[in-house]
C-alpha positions as CSV (number, residue, x, y, z in Angstrom):
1,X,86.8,98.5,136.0
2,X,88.1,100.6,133.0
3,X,90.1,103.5,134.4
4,X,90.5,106.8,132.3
5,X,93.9,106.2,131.2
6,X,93.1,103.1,129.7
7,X,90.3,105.0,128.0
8,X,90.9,105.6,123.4
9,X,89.5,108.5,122.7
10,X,87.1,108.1,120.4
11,X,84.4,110.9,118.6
12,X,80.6,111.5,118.1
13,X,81.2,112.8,114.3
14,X,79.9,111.1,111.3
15,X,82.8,112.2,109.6
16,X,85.1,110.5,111.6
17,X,83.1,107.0,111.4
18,X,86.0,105.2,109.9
19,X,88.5,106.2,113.2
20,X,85.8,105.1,115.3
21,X,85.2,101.9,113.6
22,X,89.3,101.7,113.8
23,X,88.9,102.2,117.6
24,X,86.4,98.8,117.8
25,X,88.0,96.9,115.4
26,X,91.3,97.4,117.3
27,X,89.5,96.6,120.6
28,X,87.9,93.3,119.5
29,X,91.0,92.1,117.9
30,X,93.3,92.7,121.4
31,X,90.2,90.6,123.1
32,X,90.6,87.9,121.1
33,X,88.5,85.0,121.5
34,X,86.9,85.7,124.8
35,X,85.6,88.6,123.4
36,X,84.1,92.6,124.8
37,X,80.7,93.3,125.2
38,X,79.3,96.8,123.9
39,X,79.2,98.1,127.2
40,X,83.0,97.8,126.9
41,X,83.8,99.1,123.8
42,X,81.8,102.3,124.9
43,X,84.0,102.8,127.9
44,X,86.9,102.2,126.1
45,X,86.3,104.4,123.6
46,X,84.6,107.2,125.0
47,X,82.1,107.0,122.8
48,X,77.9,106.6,123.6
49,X,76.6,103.0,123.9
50,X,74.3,104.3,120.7
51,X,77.7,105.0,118.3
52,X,78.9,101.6,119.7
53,X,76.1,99.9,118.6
54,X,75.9,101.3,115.1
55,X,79.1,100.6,114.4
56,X,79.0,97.0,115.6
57,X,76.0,96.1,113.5
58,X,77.7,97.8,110.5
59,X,81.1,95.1,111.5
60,X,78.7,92.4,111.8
61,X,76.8,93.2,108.7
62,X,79.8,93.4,107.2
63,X,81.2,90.0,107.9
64,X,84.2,91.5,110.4
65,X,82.6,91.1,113.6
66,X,80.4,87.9,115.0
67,X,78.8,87.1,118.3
68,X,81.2,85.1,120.8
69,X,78.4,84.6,123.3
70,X,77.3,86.1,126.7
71,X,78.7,87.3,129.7
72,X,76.6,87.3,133.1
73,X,75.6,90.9,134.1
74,X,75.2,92.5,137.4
75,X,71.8,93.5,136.5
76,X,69.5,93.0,133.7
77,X,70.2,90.5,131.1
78,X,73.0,88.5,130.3
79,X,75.3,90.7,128.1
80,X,76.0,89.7,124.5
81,X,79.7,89.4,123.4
82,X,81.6,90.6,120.2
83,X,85.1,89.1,118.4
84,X,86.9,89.6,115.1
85,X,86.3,87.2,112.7
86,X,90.1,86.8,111.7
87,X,89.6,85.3,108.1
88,X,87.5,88.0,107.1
89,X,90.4,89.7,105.4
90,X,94.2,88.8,104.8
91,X,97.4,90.8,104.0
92,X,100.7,89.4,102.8
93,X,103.8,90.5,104.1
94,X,107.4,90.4,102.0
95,X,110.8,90.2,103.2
96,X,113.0,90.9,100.3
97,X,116.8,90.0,101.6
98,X,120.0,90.9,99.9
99,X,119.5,87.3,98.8
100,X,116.4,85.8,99.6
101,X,112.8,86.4,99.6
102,X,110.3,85.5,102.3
103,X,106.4,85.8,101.8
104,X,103.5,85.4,104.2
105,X,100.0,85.7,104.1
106,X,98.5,86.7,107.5
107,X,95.0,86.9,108.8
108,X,93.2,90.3,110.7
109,X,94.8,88.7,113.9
110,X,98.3,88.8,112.3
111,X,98.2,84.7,112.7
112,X,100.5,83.3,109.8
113,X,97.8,81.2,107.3
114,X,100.7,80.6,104.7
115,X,104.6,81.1,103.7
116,X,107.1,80.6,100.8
117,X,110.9,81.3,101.1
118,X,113.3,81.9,97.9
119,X,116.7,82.6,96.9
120,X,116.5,86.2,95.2
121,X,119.3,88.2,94.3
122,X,118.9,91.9,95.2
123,X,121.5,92.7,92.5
124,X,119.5,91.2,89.5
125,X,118.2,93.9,88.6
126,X,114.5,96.0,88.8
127,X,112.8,93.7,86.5
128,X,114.2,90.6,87.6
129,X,113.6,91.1,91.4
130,X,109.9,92.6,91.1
131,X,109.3,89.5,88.5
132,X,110.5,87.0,91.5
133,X,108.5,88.6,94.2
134,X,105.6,89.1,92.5
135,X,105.8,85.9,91.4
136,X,106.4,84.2,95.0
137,X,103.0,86.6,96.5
138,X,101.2,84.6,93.4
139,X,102.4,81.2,94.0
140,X,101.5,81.7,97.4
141,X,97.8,83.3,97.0
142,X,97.1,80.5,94.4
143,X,97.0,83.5,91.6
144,X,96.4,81.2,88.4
145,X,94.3,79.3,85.9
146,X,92.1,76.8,87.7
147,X,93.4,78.0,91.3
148,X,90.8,79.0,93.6
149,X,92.5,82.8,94.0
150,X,91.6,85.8,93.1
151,X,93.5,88.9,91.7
152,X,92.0,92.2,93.4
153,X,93.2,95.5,91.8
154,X,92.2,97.8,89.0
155,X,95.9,96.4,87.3
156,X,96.2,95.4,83.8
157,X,95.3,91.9,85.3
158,X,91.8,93.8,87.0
159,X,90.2,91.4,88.6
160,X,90.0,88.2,86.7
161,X,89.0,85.3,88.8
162,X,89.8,82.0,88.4
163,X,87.1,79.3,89.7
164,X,87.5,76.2,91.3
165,X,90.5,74.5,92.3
166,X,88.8,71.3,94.3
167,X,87.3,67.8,92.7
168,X,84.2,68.1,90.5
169,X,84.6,71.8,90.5
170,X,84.2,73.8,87.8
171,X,87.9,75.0,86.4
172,X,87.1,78.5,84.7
173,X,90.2,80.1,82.9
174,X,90.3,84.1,83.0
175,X,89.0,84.1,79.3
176,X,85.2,82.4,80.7
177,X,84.9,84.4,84.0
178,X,85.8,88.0,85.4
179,X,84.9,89.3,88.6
180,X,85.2,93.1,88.5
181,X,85.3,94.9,91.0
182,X,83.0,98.1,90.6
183,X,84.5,101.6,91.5
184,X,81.4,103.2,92.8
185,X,81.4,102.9,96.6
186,X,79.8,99.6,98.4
187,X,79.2,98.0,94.9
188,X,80.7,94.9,93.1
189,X,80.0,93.7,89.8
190,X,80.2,90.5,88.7
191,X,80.5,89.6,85.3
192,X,80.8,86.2,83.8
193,X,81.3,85.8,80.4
194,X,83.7,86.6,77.3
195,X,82.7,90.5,76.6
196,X,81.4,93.6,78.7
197,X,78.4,93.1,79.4
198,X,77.6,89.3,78.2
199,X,75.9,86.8,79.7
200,X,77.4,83.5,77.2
201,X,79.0,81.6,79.5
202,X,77.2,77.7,79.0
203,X,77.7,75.1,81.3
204,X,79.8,73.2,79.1
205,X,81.8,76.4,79.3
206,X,82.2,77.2,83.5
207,X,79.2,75.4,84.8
208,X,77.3,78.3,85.7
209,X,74.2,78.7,84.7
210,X,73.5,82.4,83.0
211,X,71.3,85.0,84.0
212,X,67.7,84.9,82.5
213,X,68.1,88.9,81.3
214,X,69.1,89.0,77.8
215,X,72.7,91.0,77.2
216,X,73.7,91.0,80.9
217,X,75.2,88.5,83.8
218,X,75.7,90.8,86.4
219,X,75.5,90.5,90.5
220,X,75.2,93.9,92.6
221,X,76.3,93.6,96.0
222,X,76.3,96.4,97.9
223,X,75.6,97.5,101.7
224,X,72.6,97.6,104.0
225,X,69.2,98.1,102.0
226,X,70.2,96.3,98.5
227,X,72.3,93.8,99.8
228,X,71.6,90.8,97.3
229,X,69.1,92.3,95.0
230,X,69.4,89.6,92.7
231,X,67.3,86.9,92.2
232,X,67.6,83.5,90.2
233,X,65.5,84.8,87.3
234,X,68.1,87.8,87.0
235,X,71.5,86.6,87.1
236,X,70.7,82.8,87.9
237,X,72.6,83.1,91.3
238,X,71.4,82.2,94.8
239,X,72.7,85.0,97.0
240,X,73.9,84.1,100.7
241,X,71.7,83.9,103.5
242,X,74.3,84.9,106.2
243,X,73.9,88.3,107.2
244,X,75.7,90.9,105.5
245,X,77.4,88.4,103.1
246,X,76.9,87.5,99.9
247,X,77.9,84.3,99.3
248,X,77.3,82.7,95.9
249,X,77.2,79.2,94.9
250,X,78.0,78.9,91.1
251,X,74.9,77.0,89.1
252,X,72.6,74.7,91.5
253,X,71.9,71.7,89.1
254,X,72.7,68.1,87.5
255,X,75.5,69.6,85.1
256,X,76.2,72.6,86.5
257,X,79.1,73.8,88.1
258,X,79.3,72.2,91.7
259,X,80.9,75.4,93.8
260,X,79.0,75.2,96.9
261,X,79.2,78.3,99.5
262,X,82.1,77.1,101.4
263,X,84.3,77.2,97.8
264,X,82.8,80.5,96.2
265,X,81.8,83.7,98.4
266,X,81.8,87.5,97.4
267,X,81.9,90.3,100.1
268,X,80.2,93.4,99.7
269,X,82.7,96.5,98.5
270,X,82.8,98.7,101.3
271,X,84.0,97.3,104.3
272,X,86.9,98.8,105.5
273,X,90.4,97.8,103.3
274,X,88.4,97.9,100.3
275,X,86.3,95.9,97.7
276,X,87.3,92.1,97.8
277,X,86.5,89.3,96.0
278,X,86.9,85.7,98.4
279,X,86.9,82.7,96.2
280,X,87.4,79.9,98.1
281,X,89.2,76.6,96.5
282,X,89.5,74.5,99.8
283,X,93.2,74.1,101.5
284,X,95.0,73.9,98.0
285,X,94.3,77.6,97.2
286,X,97.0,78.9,99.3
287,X,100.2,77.7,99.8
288,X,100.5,74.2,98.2
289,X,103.7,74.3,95.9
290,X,107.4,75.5,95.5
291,X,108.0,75.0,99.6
292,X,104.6,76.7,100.4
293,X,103.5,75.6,104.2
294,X,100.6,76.2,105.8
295,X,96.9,75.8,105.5
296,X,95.0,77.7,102.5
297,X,93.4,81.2,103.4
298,X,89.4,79.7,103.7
299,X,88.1,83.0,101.8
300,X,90.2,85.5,102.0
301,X,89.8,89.2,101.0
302,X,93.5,90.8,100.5
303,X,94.0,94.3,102.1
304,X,97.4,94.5,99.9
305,X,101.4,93.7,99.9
306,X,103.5,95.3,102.6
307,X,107.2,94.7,101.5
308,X,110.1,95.1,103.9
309,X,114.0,95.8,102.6
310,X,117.2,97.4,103.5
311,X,117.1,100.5,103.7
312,X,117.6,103.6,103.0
313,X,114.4,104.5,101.5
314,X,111.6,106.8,101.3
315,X,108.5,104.9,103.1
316,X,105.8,107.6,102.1
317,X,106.7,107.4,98.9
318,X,107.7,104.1,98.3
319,X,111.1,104.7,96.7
320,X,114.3,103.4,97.6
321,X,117.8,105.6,98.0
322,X,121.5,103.8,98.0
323,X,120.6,100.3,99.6
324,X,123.5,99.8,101.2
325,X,125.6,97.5,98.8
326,X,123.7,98.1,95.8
327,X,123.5,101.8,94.9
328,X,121.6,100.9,91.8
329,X,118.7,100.9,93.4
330,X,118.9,104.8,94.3
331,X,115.5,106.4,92.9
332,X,113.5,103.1,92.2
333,X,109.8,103.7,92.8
334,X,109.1,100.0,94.0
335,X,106.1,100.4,95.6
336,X,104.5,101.7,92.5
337,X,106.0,98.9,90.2
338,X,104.8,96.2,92.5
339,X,101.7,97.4,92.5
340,X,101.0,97.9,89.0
341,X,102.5,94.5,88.6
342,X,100.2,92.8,91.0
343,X,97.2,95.2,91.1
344,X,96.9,95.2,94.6
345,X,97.9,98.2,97.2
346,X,101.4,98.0,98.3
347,X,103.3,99.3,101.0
348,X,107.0,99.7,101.4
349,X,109.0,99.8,104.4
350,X,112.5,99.2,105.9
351,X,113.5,95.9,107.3
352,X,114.1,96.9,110.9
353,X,110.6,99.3,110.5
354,X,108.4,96.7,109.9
355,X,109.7,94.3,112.0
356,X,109.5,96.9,114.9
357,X,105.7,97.7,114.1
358,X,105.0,94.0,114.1
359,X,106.0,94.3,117.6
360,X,104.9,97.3,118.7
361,X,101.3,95.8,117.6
362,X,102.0,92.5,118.8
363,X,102.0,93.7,122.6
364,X,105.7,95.0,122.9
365,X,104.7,98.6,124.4
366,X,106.6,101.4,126.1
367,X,110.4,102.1,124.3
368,X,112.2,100.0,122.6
369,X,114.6,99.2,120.1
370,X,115.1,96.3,117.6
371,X,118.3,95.3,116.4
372,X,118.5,93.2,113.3
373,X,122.0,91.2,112.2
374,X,121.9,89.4,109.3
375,X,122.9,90.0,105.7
376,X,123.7,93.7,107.3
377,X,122.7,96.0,110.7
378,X,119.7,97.9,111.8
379,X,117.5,99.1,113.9
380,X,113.6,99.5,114.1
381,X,112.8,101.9,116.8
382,X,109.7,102.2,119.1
383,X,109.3,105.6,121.5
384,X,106.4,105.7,123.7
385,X,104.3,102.7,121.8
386,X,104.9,104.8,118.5
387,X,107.1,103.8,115.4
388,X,109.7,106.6,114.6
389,X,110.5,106.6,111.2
390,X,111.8,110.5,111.5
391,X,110.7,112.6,108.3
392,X,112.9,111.0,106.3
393,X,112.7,107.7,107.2
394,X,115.9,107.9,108.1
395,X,115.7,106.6,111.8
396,X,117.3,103.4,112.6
397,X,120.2,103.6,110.3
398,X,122.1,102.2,113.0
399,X,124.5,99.9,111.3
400,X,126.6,103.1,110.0
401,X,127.4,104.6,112.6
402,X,131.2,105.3,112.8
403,X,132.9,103.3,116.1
404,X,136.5,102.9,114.7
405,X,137.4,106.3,112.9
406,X,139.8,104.8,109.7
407,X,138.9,101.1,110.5
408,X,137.4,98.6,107.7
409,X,135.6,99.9,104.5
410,X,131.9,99.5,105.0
411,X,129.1,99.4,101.6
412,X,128.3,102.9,102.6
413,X,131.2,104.2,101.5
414,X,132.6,105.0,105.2
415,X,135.1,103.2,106.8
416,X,134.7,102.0,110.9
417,X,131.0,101.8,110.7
418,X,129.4,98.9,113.2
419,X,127.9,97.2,110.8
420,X,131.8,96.4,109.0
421,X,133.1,95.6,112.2
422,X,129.9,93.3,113.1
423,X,129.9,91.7,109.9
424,X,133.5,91.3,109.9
425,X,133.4,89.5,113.3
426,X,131.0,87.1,111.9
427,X,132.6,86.3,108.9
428,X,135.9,85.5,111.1
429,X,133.6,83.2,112.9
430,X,134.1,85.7,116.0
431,X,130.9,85.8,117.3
432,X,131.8,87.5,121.0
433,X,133.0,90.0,119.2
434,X,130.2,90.5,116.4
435,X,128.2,90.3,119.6
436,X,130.6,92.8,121.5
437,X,129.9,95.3,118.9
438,X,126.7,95.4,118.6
439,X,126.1,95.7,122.5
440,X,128.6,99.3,122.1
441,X,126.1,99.8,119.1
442,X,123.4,99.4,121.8
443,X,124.8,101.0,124.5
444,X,125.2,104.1,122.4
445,X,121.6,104.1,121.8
446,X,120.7,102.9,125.3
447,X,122.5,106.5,126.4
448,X,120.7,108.9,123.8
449,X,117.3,107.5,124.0
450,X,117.2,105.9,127.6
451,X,114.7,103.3,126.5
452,X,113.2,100.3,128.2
453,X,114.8,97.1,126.7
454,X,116.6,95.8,123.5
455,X,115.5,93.1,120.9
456,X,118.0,91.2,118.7
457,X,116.6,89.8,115.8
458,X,117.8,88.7,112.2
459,X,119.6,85.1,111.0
460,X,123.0,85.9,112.3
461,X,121.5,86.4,115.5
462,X,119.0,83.1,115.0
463,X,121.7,81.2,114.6
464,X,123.3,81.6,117.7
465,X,120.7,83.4,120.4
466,X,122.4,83.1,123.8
467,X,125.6,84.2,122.6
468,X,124.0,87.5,121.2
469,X,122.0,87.9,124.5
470,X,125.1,87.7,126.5
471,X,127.4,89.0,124.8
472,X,124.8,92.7,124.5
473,X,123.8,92.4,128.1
474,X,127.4,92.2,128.9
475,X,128.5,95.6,127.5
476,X,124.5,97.3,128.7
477,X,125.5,95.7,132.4
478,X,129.1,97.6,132.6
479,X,127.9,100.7,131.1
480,X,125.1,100.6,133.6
481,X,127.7,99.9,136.9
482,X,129.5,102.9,135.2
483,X,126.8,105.3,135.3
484,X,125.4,104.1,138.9
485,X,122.3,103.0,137.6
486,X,119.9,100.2,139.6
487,X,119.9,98.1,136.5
488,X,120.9,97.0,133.2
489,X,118.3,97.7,130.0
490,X,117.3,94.0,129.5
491,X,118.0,92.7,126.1
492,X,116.5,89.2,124.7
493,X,115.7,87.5,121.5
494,X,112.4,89.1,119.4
495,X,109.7,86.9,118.7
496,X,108.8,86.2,115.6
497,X,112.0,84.0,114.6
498,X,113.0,84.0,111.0
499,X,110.0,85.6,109.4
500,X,109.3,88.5,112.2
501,X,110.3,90.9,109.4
502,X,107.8,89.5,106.8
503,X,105.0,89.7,109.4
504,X,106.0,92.8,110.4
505,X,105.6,94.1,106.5
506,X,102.1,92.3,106.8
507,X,101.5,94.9,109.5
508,X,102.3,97.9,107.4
509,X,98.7,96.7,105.4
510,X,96.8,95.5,108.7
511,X,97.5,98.6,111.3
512,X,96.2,100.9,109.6
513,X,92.7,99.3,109.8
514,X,93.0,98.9,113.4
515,X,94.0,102.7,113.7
516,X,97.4,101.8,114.3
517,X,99.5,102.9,111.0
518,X,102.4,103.6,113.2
């Protein structure tokens, strides 16, 4: 039985139908496969089994949502049950390291479909370091000629779509086919040919066979009443049958191109996150070369790039300040030049931020705090289940603050700052006293913001877990005898391993569809 506090408040207003549809899609996605029935969702949400069943069928319709069977009922018949469909969309998620670069690709559930690692040097310079990232999110989305990926965005790049990728399949270079993503709402035009507007694309050219309309090639999709207005006369395409899907196989003869639905699908525009374009190219279209691991993205629609760094930096904006070790970076708009480089939306966050949102939507709930050692020292903060950022974005800056006044020279520019002394410790190979450090580190943040536990993360830490976890609980246990409290603040090991951060920076695209930006 759902008690009120467990209730999301949800509203009757049409022009809130997006939060509402946030409030479900959050719902089905914490019920994983099992599932919630309508019934459910409407006490969960406060909101009338009528708005719950409009906005299911508009999920469903829109390829978010399926049927995961029945559940017996008290009275009355059986009662049908709803789940996500996790591959209808993807995000990726970057970790860009003073000297590395992680990448991701993650599914609506957040479960990891592909990966690449890299060395990258922070200190390169902006061209050089937006060049290498960009380049690892297309290497690992399959973003190239005769790959089965496709480049979303209104970009210099728009959204040319290379087709096929798989045996007897059709390889189409940008030049022969363009997908372009229309900018009136719940519309998508596809165009295949050379020019605006043409229709001369021959088999020997992609293997599709052109529309029968002279001038034109193009396929509408839009939502409810419309949906696949094209027929084989029109556009020579054979829309989808699922509901609210379009899928379309590529030519349907001897010589043409042999894309059946499970290789080529197009979504409608308007679901939420934006037009996308799926292509699908079988288990080679994602993460296949240059250390990629993992199984391809089977039809994916990307939400965007969330990219996690040191900090400081301004997340709203998406400009970094003094990175700590490489002040050149004071004033660089990176979201913006990621984006335009990629044509996709892009999100920027710190390190410790989006690893701590990761959590916070993974299930860690109440108060905590996240404590990342690795190339340097922060913290991600959660109060009361929410992310604080503060209005600068300057929460969790953790690593400077000042322990030894005069000791060691940090990056900063101070001198006695935990991070120097932690870093120092570990470079000494003194890892009871990195880990020493870090639990005063903790302790002081224990005492100003009396939260519930403490989560060590990063590769220092990776590297040697039970000696961080001891060494932090060790200082949080004295300082609790000290102050007569029942019990220490518990501290363990995040999960999430090596590329929690990257995930979490995944998150910074996925939560806000879910309702959940912070």
């Amino acid at each position: 039985m759902t008690t009120a506090a467990a209730t999301v408040p949800g509203v009757n207003l049409p022009a809130l139908r997006s939060h509402n549809a946030a409030l479900v899609l959050d719902l089905l996605r914490t019920a994983g496969a099992e599932g919630i029935s309508r019934l459910e969702l409407a006490e969960r949400t406060g909101l009338t089994p009528q708005a719950v069943s409009k906005i299911t069928a508009r999920l469903r319709n829109e390829g978010l949502a399926a049927q995961a069977g029945h559940r017996a009922s008290t009275g009355g018949k059986p009662r049908t049950v709803l789940r996500l469909v996790p591959e209808a969309g993807h995000a990726v998620g970057v970790h860009l390291d003073r000297d590395e670069v992680r990448v991701v690709l993650v599914d609506l559930m957040g479960t990891v479909v592909g990966e690449r690692r890299a060395p990258l040097d922070l200190g390169a310079g902006a061209d050089a370091v937006i060049e290498g990232v960009a380049g690892e999110v297309e290497a690992l989305l399959g973003w190239g000629q005769g790959r089965g990926g496709a480049l979303l965005g209104g970009g210099p790049r728009k959204a040319e779509a290379p087709l096929g990728g798989g045996p007897g399949v059709s390889e189409v270079s940008r030049g022969q086919a363009e997908v372009v993503l229309g900018g009136r709402p719940g519309k998508c035009e596809v165009l295949l040919g050379d020019g605006a507007g043409a229709s001369g694309v021959s088999r020997e050219q992609a293997g599709v066979v052109p529309g029968g309309r002279s001038g034109r090639s193009e396929v509408l999709l839009g939502e409810g009443a419309g949906v696949s207005e094209v027929s084989d006369g029109q556009a020579g395409v054979v829309p989808g049958g699922r509901s609210g899907r379009s899928e379309v196989p590529l030519g349907d003869g001897a010589g043409a191109s042999e894309v059946s639905r499970g290789q080529a699908e197009v979504l409608p525009a308007g679901w939420p996150g934006g037009s996308g374009a799926l292509l699908r190219g079988g288990p080679g279209a994602v993460g296949e070369s240059g250390g990629a691991s993992g199984p391809g993205a089977r039809g994916r629609a990307l939400l965007g790039v969330g990219v996690a760094l040191p900090g400081p930096l301004d997340h709203a904006q998406g400009v970094l300040h003094r990175v700590t070790g490489f002040p050149e970076w004071d004033g660089f708009p990176l979201r913006d030049a990621l984006a335009r480089r990629l044509g996709v939306p892009v999100a920027v966050d710190k390190d410790t931020n989006a690893a701590a949102l990761g959590l916070a939507v993974g299930g860690e709930g109440g108060s905590f705090a996240y404590l990342h050692l690795g190339t340097g020292l922060g913290a991600g903060l959660v109060i009361g289940g929410v992310l604080h950022r503060g209005t600068r974005t300057g929460a969790g800056e953790f690593g400077h603050q000042v322990i030894q006044l005069d000791g060691p020279p940090c990056g900063c520019g101070d001198r006695g700052c935990i991070e120097a002394l932690c870093l120092g410790a570990v470079a000494r190979g003194d890892l009871d006293e990195a880990a020493r450090v870090l639990g005063a580190g903790a302790a002081n943040l224990v005492g100003l913001l009396d939260i519930d536990r403490v989560l060590l993360g990063g590769r220092t830490v990776a590297a040697e877990p039970e000696r961080f976890v001891r060494g932090v609980a060790t200082v949080l246990t004295g300082r609790a005898r000290r102050e007569g409290a029942e019990r220490a603040v518990p501290v363990r090991v995040a999960p999430g391993g090596a590329r929690g951060v990257a995930e979490g920076a995944a998150q910074l695209l996925l939560a806000p569809l879910f309702g959940r930006p912070e």
